[in-house]
N, C-alpha and C positions, 0 to 999 in steps of 0.2 A: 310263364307261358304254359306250360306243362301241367301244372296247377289247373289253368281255367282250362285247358281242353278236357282235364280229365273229367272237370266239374259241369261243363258242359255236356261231354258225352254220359254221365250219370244222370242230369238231368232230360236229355235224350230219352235213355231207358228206361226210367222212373216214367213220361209221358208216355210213351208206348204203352208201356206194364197198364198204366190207367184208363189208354185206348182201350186195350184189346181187352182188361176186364168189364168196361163199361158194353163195350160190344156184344159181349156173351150176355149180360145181363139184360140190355136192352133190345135185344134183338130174339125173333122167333127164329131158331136156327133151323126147326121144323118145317120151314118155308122156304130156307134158301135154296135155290138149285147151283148146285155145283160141278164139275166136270169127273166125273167119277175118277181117271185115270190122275187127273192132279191128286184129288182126294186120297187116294191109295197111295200115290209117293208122298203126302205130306205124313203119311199116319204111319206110314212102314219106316220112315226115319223118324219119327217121333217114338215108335216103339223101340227102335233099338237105343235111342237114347233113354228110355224109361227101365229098360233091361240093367244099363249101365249104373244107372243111375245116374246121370247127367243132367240134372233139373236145369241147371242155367242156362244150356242149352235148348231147354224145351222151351223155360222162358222166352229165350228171342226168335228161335226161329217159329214156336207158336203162336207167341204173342203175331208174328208178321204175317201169319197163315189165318189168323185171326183179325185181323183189322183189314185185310182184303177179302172178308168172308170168305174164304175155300178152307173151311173146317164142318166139323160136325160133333155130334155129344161126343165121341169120343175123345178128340184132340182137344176140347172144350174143356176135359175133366182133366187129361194129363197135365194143359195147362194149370189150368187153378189148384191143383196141388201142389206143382212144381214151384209156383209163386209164393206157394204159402210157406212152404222149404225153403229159402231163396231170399224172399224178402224178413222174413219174420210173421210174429205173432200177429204184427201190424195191418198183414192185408188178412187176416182168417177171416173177419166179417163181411168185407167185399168179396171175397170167395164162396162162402156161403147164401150171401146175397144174391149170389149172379146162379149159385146150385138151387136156389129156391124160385127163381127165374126158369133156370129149364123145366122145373118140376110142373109149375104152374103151365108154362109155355106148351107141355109135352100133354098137358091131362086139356085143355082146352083146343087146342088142335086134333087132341084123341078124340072128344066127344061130337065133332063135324064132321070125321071122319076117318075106318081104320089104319094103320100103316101098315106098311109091308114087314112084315116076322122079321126081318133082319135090323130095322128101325126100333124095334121095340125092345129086342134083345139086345142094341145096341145099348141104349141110356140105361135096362136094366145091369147088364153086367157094369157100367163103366161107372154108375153109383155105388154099385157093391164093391167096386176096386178103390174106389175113394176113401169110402169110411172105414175100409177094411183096415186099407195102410194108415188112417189116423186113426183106427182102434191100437192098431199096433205102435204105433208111436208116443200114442198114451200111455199104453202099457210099461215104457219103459220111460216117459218122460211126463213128471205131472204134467196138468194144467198151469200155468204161473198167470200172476199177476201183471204179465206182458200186454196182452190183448189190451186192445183199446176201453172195450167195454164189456167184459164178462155177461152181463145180464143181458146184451143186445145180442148176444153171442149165441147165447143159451137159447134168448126166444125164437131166433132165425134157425137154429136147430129143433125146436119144438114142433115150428111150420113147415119144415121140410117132413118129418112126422108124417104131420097129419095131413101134408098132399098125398105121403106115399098110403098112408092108411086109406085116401079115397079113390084112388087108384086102384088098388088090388092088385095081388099078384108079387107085390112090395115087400110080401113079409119079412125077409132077409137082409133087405135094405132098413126095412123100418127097426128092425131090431139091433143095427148096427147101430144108428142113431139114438137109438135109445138110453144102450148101455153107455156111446160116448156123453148124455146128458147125467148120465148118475155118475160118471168121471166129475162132472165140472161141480154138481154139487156140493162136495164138502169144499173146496173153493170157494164159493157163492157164501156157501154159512158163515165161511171162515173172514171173507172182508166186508159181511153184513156186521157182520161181528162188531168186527174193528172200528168200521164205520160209524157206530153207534156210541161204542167208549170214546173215539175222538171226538165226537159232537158233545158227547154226555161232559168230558174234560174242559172242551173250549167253553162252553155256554161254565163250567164254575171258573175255569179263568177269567171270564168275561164278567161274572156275579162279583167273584173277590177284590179285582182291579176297581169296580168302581166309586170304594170311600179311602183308596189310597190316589187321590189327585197328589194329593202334598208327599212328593217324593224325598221329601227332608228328613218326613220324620216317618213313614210308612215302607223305605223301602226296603225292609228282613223283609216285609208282609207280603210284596210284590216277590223277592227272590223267594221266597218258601212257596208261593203260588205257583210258579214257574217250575221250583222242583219236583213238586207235584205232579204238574203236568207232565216233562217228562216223563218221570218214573211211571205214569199210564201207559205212556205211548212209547215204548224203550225201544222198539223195532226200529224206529223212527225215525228217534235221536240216532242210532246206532250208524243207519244208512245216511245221514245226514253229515254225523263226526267222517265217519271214510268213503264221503264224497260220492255216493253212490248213488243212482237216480232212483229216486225214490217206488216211482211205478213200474219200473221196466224190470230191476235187478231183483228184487225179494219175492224172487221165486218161490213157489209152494215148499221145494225140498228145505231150501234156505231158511222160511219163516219157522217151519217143524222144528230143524236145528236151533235158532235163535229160542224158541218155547221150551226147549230142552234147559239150554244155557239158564235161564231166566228160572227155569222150575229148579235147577239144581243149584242156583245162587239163592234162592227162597230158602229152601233146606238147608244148608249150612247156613242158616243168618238164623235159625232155631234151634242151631245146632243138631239138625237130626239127620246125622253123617251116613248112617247104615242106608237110608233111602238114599242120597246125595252118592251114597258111594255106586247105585243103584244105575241110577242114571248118567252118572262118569263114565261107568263102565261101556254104558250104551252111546253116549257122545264120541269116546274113544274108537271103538268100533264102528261107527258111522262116518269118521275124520279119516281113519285110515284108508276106508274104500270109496271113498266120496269122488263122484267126476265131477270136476269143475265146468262142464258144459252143462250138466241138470242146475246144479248153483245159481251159475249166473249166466245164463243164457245168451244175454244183453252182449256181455264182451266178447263172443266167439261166431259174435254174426258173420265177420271178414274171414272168420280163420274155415266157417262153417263153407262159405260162397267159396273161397278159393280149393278147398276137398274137392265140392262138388264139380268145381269146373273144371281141375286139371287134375281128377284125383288118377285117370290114367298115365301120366308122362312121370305124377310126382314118386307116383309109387316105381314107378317102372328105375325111374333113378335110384329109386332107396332100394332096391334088389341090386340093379345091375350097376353100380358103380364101381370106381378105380379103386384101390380101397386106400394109396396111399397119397394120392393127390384126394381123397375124400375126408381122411383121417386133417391130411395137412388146413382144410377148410374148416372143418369143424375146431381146430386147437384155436385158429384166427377168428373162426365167429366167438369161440366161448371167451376170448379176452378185448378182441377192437369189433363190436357189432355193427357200426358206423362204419370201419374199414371194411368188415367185409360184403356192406353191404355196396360199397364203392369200387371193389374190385371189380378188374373185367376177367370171364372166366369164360373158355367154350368148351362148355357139357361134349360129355362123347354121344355120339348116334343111336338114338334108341334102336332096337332091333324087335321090333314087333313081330315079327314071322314065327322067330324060334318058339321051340315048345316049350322053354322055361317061360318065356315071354309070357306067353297066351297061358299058361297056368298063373303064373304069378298073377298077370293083369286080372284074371278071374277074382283072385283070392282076394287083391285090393280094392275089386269093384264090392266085394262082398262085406269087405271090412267096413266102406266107404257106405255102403248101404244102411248099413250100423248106426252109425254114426249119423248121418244125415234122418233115419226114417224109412 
């Protein structure tokens, strides 16, 4: 029972999320009139959540400020950021979809008639806060091969461009956009790449299979075929042998690693160990400081969502706790993790007031800011 409500109320917020981005997208927000006074408490809570860094909370409570129309460009963009945080890779195109919708929506509304300086500086700052924090997010975390469709990705960032390019005024917006499109490029190269050997592979696995029908007397010719192929596509095989989904987990940083491996096993199979020893050195050095969230991105969606959503109370624990009923918890998770996940336990009272509090919680919002983007 606990099971379907949960999967219920997932599916819940999953409809909402698709409401309230279809909303933005299909909707002139230009046009709505809204009660200014709600307007200013939806957005003065939406910005201390954006402060905190709270995305899942922007999530629902914008998403619901958003599907009753009482939002504007601003609460529009913290939303669709915060989705893109939150859900994954998964919705960055409907996000961009729905950002090339206000673009269009704002430059064709502009040309019937001016708006008011505070309208205009609105969408211009809350573009520039957009792609500011996913330039900065780039910066520390490639592009991956998560996104649904990279190339659909890249064009719907090209047209956001060149709205802003005919708009005017955009330069700083457009230039954000820009250099995040020279991010996705060597990405783009790199599974045009691939794309091309795995077709070029298939089509002589395809050649080779067909005067081996008679599997009596042809099949070395089918297994030598086969190994072939593999050895092409060894990324492949690789994520295949340890179960890994093929499109979501081999991440940029990850494939870099994997071409590393792959080039330093070529060089010792020629014996030419001085290079080999070359790139060891560099794989070593990459393994030691490697975060496993750039890696594999894919498995730290839950670990990512729950930061995001309780990273104040989580942290506020991991400062202020008992230390020897905390010590006692920790010796039982690291040996029965079932048990102790069955234990019943009441936490002591947060104390949010104090001034350890309100420093620490600063410092965890900052760390959590990190970590999320």
């Amino acid at each position: 029972m606990q099971n379907t409500a949960m999967t219920n109320t997932a599916m819940t917020n999953t409809a909402m999320t698709n409401t309230a981005m279809n909303n933005v997208a299909s909707t002139n927000i230009f046009n709505i009139s809204v009660d200014q006074d709600t307007l200013d408490d939806h957005f003065h809570y939406l910005s201390g959540c954006w402060l905190k860094g709270d995305y899942a909370e922007i999530v629902e409570k914008g998403g619901t400020a958003i599907k009753e129309d009482q939002y504007d460009v601003r609460i529009a963009i913290y939303y669709l950021y915060s989705i893109w945080i939150v859900e994954g890779s998964g919705y960055l195109l409907g996000c961009l979809e729905a950002i090339l919708s206000l673009v269009k929506n704002y430059e064709s509304s502009h040309d019937l008639g001016g708006f008011e300086e505070t309208v205009e500086k609105n969408i211009l700052d809350s573009l520039n806060l957009f792609f500011k924090k996913m330039s900065r997010r780039l910066e520390r975390f490639s592009p991956t091969t998560a996104d649904d469709d990279l190339e659909s990705v890249v064009e719907v960032f090209e047209k956001i461009k060149e709205g802003c390019q005919q708009l005017g005024g955009f330069y700083e917006v457009e230039k954000r956009v820009e250099s995040i499109i020279e991010a996705y490029q060597p990405v783009l190269e790199k599974l045009q790449k691939e794309n091309d050997e795995l077709e070029a592979s298939l089509n002589t696995l395809k050649a080779e299979e067909v005067p081996n029908k008679n599997l009596g007397k042809d099949t070395d010719s089918i297994v030598e075929a086969i190994d072939r192929f593999e050895a092409n596509n060894e990324d492949k095989v690789i994520l295949r042998e340890l179960n890994l989904p093929n499109k979501e987990c081999l991440s940029y940083p990850f494939s870099m690693l994997l071409e590393k491996i792959k080039l330093m096993e070529r060089l010792s199979e020629r014996r030419d160990l001085y290079k080999a020893a070359i790139v060891l050195e560099d794989i070593r050095e990459e393994i030691s400081t490697m975060n496993p969230l750039d890696y594999f991105p894919v498995y730290f969606r839950g670990y990512s969502h729950v930061v995001a959503q309780y990273s104040t109370e989580l942290f506020q624990h991991i400062q202020n706790h008992d230390s020897i009923h905390w010590s006692a918890l920790k010796q039982l998770y690291s040996v029965d993790k079932d048990g102790f996940q069955k234990l019943e336990v009441t936490p002591p009272n947060l104390t949010y007031g104090s001034e350890n509090a309100t420093e620490y919680d600063q410092e965890s919002l900052n760390r959590d800011n990190y970590l999320m983007g």
